[in-house]
N, C-alpha and C positions, 0 to 999 in steps of 0.2 A: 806582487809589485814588479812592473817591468825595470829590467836594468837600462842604467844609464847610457845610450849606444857610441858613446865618444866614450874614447880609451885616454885618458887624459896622461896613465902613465909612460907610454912611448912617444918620442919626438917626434913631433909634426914632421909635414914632407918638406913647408917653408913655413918662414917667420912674414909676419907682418913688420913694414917699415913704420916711422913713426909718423910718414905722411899719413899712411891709410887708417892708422891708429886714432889724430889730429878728426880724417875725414870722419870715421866711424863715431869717433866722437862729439862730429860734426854732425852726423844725421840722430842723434839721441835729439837735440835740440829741435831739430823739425819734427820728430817723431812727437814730441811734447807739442809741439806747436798745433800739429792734425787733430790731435786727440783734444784740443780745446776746441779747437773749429767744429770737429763735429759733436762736442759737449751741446756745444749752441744750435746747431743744426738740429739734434736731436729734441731741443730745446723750444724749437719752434713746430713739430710734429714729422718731420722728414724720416723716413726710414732710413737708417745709416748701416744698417747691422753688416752689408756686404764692403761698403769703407774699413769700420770699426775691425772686421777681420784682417784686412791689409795691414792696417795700422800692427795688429797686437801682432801680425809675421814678421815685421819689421822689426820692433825689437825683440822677437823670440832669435833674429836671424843674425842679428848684432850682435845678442848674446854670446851664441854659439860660438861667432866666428871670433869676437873676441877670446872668449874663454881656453878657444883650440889654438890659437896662429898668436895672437894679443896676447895683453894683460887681463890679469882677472877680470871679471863685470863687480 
């Protein structure tokens, strides 16, 4: 099993303000919002599978940057 590649035990280089905290928190909400949009896209027979991957980068990428700079996810 590969290891986890963020070293979560040494301090970051910077923190996250709690504007961008706010934003980040802000773009889960949209990220929810695409992912129903293209529920129903999908829903009508549209091949979405090259959207649907943007989408799940997005919160793999908010994860991250929460988890390393932010607050937990």
């Amino acid at each position: 099993m590969a290891k986890d590649p963020i070293n979560t035990d040494a301090a970051p280089l910077a923190d996250l303000r709690e504007e961008a905290v706010a934003h980040l928190d802000a773009i889960k909400g949209e990220l929810d919002e695409a992912q129903k949009d293209l529920d129903a896209l999908e829903a009508i027979g549209l091949d979405i599978s090259r959207l649907r991957e943007r989408i799940e980068w997005g919160y793999k990428a908010r994860e991250i940057i929460l988890k390393r700079y932010g607050k937990p996810v």
